[in-house]
Biotite code that builds the C-alpha atoms (Angstrom):
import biotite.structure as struc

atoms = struc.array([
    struc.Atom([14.352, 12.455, 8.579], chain_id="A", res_id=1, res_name="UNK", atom_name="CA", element="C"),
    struc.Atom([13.444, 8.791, 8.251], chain_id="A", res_id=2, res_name="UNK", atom_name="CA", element="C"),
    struc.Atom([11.769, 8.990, 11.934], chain_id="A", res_id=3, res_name="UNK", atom_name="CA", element="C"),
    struc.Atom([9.245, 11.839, 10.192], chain_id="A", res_id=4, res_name="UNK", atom_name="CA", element="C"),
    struc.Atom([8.710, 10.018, 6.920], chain_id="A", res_id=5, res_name="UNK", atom_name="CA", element="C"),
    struc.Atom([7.709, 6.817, 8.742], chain_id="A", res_id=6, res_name="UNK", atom_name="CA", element="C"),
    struc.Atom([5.166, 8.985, 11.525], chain_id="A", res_id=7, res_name="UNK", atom_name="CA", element="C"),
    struc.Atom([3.892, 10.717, 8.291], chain_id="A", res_id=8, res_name="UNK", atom_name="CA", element="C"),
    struc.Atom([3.346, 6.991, 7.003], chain_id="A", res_id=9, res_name="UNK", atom_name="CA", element="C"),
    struc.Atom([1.886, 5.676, 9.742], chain_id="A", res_id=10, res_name="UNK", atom_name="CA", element="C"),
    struc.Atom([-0.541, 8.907, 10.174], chain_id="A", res_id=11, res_name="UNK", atom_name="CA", element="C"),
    struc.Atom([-1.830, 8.433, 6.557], chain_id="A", res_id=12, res_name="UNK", atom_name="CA", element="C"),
    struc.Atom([-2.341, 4.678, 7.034], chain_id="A", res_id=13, res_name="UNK", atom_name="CA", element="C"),
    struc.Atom([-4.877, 5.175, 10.262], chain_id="A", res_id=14, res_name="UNK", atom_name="CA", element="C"),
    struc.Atom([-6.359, 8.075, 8.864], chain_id="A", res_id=15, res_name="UNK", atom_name="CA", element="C"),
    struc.Atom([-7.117, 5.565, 5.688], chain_id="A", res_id=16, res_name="UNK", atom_name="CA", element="C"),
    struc.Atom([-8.367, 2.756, 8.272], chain_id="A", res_id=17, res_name="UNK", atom_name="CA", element="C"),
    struc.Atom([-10.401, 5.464, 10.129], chain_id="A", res_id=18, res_name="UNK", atom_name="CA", element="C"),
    struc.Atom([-11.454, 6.309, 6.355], chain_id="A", res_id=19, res_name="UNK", atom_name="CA", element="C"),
    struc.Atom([-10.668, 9.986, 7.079], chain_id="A", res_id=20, res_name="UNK", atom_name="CA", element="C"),
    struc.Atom([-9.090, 9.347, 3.683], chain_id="A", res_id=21, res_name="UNK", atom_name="CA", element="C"),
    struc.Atom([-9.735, 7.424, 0.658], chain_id="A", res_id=22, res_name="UNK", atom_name="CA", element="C"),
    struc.Atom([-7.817, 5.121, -1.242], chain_id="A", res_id=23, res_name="UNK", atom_name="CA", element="C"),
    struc.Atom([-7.443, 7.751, -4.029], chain_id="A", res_id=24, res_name="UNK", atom_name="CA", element="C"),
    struc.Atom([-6.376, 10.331, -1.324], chain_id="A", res_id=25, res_name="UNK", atom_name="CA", element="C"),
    struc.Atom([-3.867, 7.959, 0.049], chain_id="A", res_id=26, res_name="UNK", atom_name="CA", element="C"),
    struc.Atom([-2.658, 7.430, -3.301], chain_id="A", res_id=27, res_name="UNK", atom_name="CA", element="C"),
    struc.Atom([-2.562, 11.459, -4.234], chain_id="A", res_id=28, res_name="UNK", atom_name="CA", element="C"),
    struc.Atom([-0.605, 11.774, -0.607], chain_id="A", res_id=29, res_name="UNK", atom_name="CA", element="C"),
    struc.Atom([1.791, 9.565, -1.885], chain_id="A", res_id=30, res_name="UNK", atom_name="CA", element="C"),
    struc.Atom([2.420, 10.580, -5.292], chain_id="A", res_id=31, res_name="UNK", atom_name="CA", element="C"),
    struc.Atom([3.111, 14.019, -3.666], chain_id="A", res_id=32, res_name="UNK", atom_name="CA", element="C"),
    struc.Atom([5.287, 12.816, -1.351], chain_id="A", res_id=33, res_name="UNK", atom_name="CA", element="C"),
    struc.Atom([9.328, 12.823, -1.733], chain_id="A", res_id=34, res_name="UNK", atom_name="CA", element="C"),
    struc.Atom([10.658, 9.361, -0.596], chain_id="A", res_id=35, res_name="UNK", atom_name="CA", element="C"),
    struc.Atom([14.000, 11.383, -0.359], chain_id="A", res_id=36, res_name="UNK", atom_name="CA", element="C"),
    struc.Atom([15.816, 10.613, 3.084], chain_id="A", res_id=37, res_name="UNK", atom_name="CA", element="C"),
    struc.Atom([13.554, 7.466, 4.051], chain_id="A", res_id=38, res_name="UNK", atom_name="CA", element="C"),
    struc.Atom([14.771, 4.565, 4.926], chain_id="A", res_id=39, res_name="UNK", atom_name="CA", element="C"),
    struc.Atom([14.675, 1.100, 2.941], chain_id="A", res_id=40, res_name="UNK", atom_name="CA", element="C"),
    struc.Atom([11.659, 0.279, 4.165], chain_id="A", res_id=41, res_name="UNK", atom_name="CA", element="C"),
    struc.Atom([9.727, 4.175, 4.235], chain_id="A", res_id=42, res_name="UNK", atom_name="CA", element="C"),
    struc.Atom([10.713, 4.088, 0.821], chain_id="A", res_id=43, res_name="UNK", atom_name="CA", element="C"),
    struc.Atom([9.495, 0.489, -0.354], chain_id="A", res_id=44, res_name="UNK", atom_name="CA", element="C"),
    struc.Atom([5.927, 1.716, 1.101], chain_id="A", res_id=45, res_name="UNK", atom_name="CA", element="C"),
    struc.Atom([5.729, 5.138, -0.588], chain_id="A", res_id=46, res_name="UNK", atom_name="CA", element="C"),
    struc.Atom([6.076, 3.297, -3.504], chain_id="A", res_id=47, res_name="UNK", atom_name="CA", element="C"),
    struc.Atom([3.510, 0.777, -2.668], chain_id="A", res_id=48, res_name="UNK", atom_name="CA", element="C"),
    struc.Atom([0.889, 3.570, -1.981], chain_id="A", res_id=49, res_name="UNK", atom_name="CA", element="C"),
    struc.Atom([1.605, 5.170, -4.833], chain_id="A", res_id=50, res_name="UNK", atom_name="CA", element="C"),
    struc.Atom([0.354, 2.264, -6.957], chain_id="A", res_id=51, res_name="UNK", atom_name="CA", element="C"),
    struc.Atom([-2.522, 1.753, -5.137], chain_id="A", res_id=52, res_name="UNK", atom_name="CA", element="C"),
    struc.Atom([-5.039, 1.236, -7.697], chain_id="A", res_id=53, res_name="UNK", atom_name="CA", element="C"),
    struc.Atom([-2.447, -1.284, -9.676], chain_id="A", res_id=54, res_name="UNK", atom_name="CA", element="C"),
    struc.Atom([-1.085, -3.469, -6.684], chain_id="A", res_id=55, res_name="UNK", atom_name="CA", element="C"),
    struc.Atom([-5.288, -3.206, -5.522], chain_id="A", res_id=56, res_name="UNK", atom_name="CA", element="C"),
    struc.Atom([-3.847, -2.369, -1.784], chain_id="A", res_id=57, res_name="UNK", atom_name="CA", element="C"),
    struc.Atom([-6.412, -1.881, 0.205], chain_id="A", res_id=58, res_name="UNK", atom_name="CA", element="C"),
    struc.Atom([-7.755, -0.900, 4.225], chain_id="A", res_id=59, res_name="UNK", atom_name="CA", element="C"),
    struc.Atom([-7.192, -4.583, 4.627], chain_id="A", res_id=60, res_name="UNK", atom_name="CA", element="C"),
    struc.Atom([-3.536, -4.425, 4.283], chain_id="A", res_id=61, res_name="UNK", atom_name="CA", element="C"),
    struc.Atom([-2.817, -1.299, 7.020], chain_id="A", res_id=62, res_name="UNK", atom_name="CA", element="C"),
    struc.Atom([-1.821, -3.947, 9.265], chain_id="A", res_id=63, res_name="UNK", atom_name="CA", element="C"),
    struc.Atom([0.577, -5.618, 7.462], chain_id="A", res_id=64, res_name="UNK", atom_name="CA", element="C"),
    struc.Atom([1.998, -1.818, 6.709], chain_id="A", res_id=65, res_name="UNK", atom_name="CA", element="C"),
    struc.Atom([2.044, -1.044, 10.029], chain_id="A", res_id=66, res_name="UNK", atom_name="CA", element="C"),
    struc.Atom([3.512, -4.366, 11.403], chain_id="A", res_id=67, res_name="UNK", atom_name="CA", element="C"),
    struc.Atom([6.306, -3.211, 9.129], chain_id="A", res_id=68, res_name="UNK", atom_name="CA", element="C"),
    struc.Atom([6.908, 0.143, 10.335], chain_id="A", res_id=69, res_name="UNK", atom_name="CA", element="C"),
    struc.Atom([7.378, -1.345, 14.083], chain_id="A", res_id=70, res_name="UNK", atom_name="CA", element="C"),
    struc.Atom([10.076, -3.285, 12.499], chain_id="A", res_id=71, res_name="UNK", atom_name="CA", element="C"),
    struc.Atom([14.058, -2.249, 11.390], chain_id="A", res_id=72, res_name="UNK", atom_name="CA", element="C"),
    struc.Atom([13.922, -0.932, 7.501], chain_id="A", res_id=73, res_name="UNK", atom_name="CA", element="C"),
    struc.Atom([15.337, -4.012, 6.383], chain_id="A", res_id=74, res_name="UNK", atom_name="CA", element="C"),
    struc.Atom([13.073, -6.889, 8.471], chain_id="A", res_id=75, res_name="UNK", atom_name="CA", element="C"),
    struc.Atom([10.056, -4.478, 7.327], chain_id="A", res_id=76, res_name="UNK", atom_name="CA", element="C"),
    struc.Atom([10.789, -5.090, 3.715], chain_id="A", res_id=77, res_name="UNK", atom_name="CA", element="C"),
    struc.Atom([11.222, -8.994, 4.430], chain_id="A", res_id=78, res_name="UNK", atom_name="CA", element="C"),
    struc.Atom([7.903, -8.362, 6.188], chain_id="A", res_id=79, res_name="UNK", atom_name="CA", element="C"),
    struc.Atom([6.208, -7.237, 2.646], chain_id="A", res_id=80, res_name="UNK", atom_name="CA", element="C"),
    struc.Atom([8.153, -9.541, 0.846], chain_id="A", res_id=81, res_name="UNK", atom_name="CA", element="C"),
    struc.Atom([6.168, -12.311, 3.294], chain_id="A", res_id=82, res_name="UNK", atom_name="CA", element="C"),
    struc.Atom([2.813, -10.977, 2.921], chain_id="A", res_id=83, res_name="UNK", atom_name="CA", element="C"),
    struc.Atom([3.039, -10.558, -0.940], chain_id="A", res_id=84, res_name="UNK", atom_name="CA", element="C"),
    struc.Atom([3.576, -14.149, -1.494], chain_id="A", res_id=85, res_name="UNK", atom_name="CA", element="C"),
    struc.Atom([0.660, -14.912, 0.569], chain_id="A", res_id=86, res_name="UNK", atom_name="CA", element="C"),
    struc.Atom([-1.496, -12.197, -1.377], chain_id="A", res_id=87, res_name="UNK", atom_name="CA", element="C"),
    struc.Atom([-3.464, -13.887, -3.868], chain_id="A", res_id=88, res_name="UNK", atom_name="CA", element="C"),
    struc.Atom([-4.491, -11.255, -6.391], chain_id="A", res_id=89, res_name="UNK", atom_name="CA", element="C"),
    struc.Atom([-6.491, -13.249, -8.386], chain_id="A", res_id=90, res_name="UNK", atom_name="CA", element="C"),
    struc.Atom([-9.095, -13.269, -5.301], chain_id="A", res_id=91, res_name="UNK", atom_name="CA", element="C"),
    struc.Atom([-8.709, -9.392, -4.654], chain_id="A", res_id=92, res_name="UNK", atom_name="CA", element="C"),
    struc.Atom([-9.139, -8.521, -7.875], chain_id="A", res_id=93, res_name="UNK", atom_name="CA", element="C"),
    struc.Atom([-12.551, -10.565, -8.416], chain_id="A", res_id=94, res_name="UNK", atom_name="CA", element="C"),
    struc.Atom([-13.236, -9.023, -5.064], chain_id="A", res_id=95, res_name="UNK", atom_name="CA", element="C"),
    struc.Atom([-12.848, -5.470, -6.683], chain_id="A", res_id=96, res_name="UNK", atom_name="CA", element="C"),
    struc.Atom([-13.485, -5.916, -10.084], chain_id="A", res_id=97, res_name="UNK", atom_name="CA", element="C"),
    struc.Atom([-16.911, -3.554, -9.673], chain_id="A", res_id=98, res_name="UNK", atom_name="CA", element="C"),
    struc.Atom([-15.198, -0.891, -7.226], chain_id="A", res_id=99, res_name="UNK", atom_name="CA", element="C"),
    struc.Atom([-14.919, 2.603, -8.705], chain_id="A", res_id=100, res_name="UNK", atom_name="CA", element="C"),
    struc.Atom([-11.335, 2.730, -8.010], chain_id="A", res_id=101, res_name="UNK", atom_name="CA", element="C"),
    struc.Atom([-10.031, -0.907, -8.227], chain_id="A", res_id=102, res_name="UNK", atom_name="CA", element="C"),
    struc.Atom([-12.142, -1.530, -11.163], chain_id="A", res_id=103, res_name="UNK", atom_name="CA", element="C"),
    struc.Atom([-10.105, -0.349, -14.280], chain_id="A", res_id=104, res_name="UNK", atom_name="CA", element="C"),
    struc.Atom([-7.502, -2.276, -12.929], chain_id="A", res_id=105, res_name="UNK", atom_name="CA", element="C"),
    struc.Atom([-8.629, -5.491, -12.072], chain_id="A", res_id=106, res_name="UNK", atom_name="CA", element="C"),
    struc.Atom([-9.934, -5.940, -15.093], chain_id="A", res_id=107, res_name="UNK", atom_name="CA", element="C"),
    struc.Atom([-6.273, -5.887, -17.136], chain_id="A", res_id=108, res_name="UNK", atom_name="CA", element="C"),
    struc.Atom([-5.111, -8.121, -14.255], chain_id="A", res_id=109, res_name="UNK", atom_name="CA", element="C"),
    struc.Atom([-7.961, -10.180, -14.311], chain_id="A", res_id=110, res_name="UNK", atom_name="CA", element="C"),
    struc.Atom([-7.158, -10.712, -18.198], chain_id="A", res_id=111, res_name="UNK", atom_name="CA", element="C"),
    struc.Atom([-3.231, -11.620, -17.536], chain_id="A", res_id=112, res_name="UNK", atom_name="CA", element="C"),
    struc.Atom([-4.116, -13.919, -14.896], chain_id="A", res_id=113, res_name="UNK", atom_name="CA", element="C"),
    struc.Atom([-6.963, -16.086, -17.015], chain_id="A", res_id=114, res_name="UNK", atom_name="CA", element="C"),
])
């Protein structure tokens, strides 16, 4: 089972960098989806992608995703872990603070952050 949530993963992610889907489809895809069965790492991503809009992940980051599905469940994790304290949201939220999705929430993260 984890072997099929992480393919189904890694299917989403380049049909979102081949923009056969949008961020809100990625997001609806994961919202659907039951983490049930996936490993630590399967699991931490679901998650991720399910927040979408709040965490302002974006085609940008599909490479640090992927990187992490090439990895063992727990080294993926430490992977994200990495890359999120190298993410600085203030920038990506500026960045996205006119985007129809991003928008509405950049602009409560914006305010936190000022």
């Amino acid at each position: 089972m984890p072997d099929a949530i992480r393919k189904e993963i890694r299917r989403v992610l380049s049909d979102w960098q081949a923009a056969r889907l949008t961020a809100q489809g990625v997001q609806n895809w994961a919202k659907a989806t039951s983490s049930k069965g996936a490993d630590a790492y399967a699991e931490k991503v679901i998650h991720h992608l399910r927040g979408l809009g709040e965490y302002l992940i974006t085609v940008d980051d599909i490479e640090t995703y992927l990187e992490g599905l090439e990895l063992p469940p727990e080294m993926g994790v430490k992977h994200l872990e990495i890359a999120g304290a190298n993410f600085d949201v203030k920038t990506r939220a500026t960045d996205l603070k006119d985007d129809p999705f991003y928008g509405p929430h950049t602009k409560a993260i914006l305010r936190e952050l000022t």
